[in-house]
C-alpha positions as CSV (number, residue, x, y, z in Angstrom):
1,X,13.5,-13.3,-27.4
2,X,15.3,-11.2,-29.2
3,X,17.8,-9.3,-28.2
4,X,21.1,-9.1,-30.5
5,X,25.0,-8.7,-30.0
6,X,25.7,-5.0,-28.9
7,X,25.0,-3.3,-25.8
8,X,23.9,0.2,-25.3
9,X,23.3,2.7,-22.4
10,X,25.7,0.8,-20.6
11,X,25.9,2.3,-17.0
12,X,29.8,2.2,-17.0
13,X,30.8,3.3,-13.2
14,X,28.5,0.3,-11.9
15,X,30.3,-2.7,-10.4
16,X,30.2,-5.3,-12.8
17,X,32.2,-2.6,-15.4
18,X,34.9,-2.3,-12.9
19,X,35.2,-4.8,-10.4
20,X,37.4,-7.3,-9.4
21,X,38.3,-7.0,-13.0
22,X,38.8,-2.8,-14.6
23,X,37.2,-3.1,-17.9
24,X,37.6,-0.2,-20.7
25,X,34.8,-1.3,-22.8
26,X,35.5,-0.5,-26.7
27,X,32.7,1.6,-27.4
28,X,31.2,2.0,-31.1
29,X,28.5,4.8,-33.0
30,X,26.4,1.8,-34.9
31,X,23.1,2.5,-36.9
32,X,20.6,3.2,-34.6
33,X,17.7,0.4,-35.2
34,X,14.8,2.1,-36.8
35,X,12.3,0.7,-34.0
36,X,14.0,3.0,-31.5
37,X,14.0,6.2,-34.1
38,X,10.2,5.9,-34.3
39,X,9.7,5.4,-30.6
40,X,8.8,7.7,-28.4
41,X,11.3,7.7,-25.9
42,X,14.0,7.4,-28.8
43,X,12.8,10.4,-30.8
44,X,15.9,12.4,-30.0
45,X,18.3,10.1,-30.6
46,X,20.4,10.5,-33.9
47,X,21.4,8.3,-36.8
48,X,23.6,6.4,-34.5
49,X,24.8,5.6,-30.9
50,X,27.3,4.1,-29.4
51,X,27.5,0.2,-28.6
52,X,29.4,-1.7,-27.2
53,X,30.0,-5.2,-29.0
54,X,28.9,-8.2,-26.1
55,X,29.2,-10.8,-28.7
56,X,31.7,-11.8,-31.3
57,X,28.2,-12.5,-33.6
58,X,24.7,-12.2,-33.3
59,X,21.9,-14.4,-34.5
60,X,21.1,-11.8,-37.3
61,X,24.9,-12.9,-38.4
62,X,24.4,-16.2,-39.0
63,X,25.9,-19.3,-37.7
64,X,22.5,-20.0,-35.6
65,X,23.3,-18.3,-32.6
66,X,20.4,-18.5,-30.1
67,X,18.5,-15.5,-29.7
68,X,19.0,-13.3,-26.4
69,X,16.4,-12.3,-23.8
70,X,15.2,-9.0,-22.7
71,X,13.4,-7.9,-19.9
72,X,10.4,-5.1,-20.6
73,X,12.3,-1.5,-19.5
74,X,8.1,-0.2,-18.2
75,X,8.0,-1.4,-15.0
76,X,11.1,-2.9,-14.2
77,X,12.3,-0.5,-11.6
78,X,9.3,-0.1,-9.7
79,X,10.8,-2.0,-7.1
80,X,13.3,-0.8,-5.1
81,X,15.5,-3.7,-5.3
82,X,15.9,-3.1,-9.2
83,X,18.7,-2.1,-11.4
84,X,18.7,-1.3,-14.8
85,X,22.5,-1.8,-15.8
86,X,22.6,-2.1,-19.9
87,X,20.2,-1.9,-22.9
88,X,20.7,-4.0,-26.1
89,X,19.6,-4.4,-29.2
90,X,16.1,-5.6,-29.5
91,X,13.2,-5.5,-31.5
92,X,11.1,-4.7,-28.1
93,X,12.1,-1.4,-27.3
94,X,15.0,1.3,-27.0
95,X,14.7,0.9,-22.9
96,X,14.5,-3.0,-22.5
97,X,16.8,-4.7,-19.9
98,X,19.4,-6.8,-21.3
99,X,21.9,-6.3,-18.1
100,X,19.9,-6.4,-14.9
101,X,19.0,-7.2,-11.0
102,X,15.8,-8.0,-9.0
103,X,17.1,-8.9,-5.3
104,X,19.3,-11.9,-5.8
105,X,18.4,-12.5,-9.4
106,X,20.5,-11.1,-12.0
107,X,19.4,-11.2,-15.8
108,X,22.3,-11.7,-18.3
109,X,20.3,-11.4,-21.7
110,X,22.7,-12.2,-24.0
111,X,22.7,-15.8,-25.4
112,X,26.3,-16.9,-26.0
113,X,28.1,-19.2,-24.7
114,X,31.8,-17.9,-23.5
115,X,33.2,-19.4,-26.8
116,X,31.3,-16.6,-28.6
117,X,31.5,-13.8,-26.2
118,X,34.6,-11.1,-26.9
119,X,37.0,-10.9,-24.0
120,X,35.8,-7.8,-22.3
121,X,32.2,-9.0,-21.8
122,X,33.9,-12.7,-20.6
123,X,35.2,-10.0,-17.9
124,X,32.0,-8.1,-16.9
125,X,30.0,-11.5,-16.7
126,X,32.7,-13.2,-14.3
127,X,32.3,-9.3,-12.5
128,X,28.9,-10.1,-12.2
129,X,28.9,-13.2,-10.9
130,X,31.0,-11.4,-8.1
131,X,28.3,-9.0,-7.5
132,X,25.3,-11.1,-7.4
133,X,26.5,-12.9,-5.1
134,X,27.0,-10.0,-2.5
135,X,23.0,-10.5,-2.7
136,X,22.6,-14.4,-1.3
137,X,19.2,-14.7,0.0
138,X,17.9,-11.3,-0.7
139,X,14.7,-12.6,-2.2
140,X,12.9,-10.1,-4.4
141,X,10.6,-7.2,-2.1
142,X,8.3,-6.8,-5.6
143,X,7.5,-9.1,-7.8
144,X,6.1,-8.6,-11.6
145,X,2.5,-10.2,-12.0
146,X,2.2,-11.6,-15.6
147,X,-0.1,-9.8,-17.9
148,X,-0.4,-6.1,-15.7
149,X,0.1,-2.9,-17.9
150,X,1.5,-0.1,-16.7
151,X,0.1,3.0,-17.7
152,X,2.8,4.5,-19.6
153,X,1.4,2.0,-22.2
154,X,-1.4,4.4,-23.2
155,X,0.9,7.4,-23.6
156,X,2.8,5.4,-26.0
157,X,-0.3,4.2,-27.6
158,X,-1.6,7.8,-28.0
159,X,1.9,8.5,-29.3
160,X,1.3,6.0,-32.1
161,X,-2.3,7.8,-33.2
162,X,-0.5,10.9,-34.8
163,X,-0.8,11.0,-38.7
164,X,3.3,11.0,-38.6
165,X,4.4,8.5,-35.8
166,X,1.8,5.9,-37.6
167,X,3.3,7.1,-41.5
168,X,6.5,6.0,-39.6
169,X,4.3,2.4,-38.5
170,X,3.6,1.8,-41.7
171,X,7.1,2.3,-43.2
172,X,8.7,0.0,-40.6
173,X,5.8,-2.7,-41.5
174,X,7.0,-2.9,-44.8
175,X,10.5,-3.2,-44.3
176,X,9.8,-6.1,-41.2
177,X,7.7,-7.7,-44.2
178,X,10.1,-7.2,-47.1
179,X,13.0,-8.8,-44.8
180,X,11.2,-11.5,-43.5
181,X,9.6,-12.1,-47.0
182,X,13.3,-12.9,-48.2
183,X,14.7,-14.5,-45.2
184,X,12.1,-16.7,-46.5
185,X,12.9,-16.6,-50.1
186,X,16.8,-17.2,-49.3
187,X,15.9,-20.4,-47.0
188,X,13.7,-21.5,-49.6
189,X,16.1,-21.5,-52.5
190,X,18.6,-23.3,-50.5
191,X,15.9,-26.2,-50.1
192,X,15.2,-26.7,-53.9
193,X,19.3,-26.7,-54.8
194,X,19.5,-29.6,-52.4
195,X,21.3,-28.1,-49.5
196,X,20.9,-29.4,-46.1
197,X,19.2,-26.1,-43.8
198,X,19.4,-26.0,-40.1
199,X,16.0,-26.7,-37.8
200,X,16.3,-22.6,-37.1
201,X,15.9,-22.6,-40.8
202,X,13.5,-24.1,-41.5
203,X,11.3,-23.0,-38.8
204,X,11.7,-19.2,-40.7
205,X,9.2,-20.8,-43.3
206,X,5.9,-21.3,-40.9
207,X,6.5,-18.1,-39.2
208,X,3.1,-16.5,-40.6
209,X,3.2,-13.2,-42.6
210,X,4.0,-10.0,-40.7
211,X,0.7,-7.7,-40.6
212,X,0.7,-4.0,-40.5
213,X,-1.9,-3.1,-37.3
214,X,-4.6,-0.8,-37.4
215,X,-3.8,2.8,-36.4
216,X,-6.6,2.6,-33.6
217,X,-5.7,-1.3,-32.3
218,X,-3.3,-0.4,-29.9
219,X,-5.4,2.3,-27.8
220,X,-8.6,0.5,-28.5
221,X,-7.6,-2.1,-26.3
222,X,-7.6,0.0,-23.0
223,X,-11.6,1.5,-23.6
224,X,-14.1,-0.5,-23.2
225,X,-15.9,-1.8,-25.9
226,X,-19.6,0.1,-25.2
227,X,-17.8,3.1,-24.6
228,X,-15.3,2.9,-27.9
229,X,-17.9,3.7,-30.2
230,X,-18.3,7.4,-29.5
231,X,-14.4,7.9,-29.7
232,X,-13.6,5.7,-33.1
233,X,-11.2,8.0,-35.3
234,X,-11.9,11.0,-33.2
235,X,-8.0,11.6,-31.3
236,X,-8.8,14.4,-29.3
237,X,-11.9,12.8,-27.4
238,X,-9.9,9.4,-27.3
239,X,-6.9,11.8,-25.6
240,X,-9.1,13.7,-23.4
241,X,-11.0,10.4,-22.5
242,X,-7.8,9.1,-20.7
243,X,-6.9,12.5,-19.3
244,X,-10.0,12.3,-17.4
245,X,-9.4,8.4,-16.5
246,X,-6.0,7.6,-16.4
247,X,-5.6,8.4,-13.0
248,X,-7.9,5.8,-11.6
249,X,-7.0,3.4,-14.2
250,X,-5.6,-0.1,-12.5
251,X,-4.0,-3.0,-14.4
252,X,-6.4,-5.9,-15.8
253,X,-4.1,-8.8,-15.8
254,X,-7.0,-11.4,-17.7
255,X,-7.2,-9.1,-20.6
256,X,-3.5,-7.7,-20.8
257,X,-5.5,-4.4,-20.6
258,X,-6.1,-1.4,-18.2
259,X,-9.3,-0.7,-16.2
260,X,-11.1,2.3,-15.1
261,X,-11.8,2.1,-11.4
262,X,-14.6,3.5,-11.2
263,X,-15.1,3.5,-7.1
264,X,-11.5,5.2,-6.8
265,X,-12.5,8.1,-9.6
266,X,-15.7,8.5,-7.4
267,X,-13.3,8.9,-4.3
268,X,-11.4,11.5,-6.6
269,X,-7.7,10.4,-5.5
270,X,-5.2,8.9,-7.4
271,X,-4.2,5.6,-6.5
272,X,-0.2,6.2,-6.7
273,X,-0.4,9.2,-4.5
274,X,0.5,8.6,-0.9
275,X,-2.1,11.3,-0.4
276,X,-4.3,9.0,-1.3
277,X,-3.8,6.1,1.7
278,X,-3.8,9.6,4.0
279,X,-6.9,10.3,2.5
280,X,-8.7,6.9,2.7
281,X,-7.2,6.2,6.2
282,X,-9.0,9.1,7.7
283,X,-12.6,8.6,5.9
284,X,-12.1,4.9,7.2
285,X,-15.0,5.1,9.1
286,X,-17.4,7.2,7.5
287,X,-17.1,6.1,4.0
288,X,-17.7,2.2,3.2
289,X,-15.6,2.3,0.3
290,X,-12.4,3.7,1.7
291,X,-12.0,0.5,3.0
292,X,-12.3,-2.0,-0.2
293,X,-9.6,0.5,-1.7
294,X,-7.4,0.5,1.2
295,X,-7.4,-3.2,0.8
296,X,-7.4,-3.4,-3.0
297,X,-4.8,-0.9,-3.7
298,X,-1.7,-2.7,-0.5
299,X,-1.5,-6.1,0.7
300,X,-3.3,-6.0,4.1
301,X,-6.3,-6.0,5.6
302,X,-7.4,-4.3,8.7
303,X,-10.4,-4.0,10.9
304,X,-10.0,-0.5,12.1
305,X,-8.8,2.8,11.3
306,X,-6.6,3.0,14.3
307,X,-4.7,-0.1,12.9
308,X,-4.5,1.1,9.3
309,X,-3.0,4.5,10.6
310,X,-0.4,2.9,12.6
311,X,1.0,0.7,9.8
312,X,1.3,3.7,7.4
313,X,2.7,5.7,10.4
314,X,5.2,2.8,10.7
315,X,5.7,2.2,7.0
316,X,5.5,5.4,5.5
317,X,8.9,6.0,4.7
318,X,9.4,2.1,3.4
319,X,6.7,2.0,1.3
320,X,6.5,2.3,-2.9
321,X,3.8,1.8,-5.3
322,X,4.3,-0.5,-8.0
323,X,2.0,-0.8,-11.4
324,X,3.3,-4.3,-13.1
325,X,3.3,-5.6,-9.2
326,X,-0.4,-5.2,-9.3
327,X,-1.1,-1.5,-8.5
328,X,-0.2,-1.8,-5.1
329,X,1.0,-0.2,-2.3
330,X,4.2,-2.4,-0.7
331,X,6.3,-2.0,1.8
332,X,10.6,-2.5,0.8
333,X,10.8,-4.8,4.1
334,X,14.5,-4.3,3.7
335,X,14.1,-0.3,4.4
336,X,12.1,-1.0,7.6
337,X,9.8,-3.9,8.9
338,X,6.2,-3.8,8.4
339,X,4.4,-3.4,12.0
340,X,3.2,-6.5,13.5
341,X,-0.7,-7.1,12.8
342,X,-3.0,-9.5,12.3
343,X,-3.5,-8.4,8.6
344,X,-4.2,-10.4,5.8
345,X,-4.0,-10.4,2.3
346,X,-5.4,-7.6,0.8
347,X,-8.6,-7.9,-1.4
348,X,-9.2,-7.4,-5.0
């Protein structure tokens, strides 16, 4: 929760920008937020980009507005019943979902109530309203499992281990701190003259004191712990470590972490290559293990290589791989129907 008033990288030809109502959305170059500067993905961005204002305030403008909601940008378009419509401003990340679909679900992040929104947004909401519901009972095809990393979390971790991108860390640690420390000091000095605070208010006084992380915390949470020893403070064998791994690296859901698979980097295939159900199709029957990653890496199980073959020769063209959905294999059932088997669930 925390998503803002303004709207950014707005896709303005899609539908709810333009239909049944035309809106020309007043568009404004605001300060770009100094999490996205430092970012990778927002490294090229200048001093400011354009916005467009959602809101008539935000909750960093007073008055207690709530807070808005955005949707993690890594992963969200893995499925192919996704749309990433609109950015906003957040303290997550320059590519979060604030405007948004998964199959008949559509994500309005922005928290306030039409009394509070400015007269073109009150447009595009009733717009899409209109176009979810040209999706009625199109239930998702993927679905996000809570706590799975995708793997573009270690490039931005290794992004963070440079000398400048964590000077830059450090910098935006100290101003989080300093502006908490007097949202703090301002709520506090209201108190002792006797003024009555809101419960949003008050609740800025527990929040505990922001902490500037360790330059190696955010990798060292994808090696595992008898291995980080040897690669503490040393970035080039931490970088070549996940050169070699990264592509047999599957998501760890219990730890909110990434595992190396080791049976996969022993069958020497990547798991998000469609080579690589080609691959373990045909050694079906002479390699054991071609089997427990058939059915760890899709959602089926089958008895025989014969079987296996003639689902992917069905499903080929259907199918996508999805990290945050488990690092699986699935079929869009909505491009064409899976073949009818007696499969089952597929295996961890």
């Amino acid at each position: 929760m925390c998503l803002d008033a303004h709207a950014h990288g707005m896709r303005v030809q899609h539908a709810i920008f333009n239909t049944p109502h035309g809106v020309d959305l007043t568009i404004e170059d605001r300060v770009t937020p100094d999490l996205y500067a430092h970012s990778l993905e927002g490294r090229d961005l200048g001093s400011t980009m354009p916005m467009w204002r959602v809101q008539t305030e935000g909750y960093t403008e007073g008055n207690d507005q709530l807070i808005g909601v955005v949707s993690s940008g890594y992963g969200f378009t893995d499925s192919p019943d996704t749309e990433w419509i609109s950015g906003g401003v957040n303290s997550k990340g320059l590519n979060s979902v604030a405007i948004g679909r998964h199959g008949n679900f559509f994500h309005w992040g922005f928290a306030a109530s039409p009394t509070y929104m400015t007269d073109e947004a009150k447009l595009v909401f009733i717009n899409a309203v209109h176009y979810i519901a040209g999706f009625r009972g199109q239930k998702p095809v993927g679905h996000k499992i809570r706590g799975m990393v995708p793997r573009i979390a270690i490039e931005l971790a290794l992004d963070q281990l440079t000398e400048a991108s964590y000077a830059a860390t450090i910098r935006r640690y100290d101003r989080l701190r300093a502006d908490a420390d007097a949202k703090k000091q301002k709520v506090q000095a209201r108190i002792d003259a006797g003024e009555d605070v809101s419960d949003v208010d008050k609740r800025v006084l527990s929040y505990p004191t922001i902490k500037t992380p360790g330059r190696f915390d955010r990798i060292k949470r994808y090696i595992p712990h008898d291995q980080w020893g040897a690669l503490d403070g040393d970035e080039a064998a931490i970088a070549e470590y996940f050169r070699a791994n990264l592509p047999y690296m599957r998501g760890d859901p219990e730890n909110y972490s990434l595992v190396v698979d080791q049976e996969l980097k022993q069958f020497g295939q990547p798991n998000n290559e469609l080579g690589f159900l080609d691959r373990a199709v045909a050694a079906f029957g002479d390699k054991p293990v071609a089997r427990t990653l058939l059915e760890r890496y899709t959602e089926h199980s089958f008895d025989s290589a014969a079987e296996w073959g003639a689902w992917l020769k069905q499903n080929r063209d259907a199918l996508f791989f999805t990290e945050v959905g488990g690092y699986k294999w699935v079929v869009n059932r909505r491009a064409k129907p899976v073949a009818a088997t007696t499969s089952t669930a597929g295996k961890q």
